[in-house]
N, C-alpha and C positions, 0 to 999 in steps of 0.2 A: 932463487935469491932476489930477482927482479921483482917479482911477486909480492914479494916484504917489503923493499924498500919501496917501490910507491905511495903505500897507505902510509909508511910513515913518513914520506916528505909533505904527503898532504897532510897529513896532521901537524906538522909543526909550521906550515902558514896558516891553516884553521887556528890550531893554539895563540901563533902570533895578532890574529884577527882578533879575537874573542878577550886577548889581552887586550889589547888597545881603546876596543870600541867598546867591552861589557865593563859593567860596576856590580859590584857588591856578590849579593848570594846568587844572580844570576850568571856570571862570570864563572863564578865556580860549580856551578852545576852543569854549564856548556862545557868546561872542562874535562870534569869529569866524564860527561856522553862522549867525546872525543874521543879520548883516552881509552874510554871502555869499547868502543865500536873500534878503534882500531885495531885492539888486544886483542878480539875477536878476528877480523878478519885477518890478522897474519898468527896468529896460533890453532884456527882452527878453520882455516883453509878455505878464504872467500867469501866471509862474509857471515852476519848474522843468519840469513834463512839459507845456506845451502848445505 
């Protein structure tokens, strides 16, 4: 359970980072890698390459 929730406390100061400081289409495509690299690491156990 511990496992889950780290990647996504980190991801919601990344997100809050990327809000603040990015503009336009770049902002939403940092988002997006965010989002997707977290999905990953707590659905499928650790991360992209493991």
């Amino acid at each position: 359970m511990i496992d889950q929730i780290v990647p996504i406390l980190i991801a919601v100061v990344l997100i809050a980072f990327a809000w603040k400081v990015l503009k336009g289409i770049i902002k939403t495509i940092a988002l997006v890698v965010i989002l997707a690299t977290v999905a990953a690491w707590v659905f499928f156990g650790g991360g992209l390459g493991a």
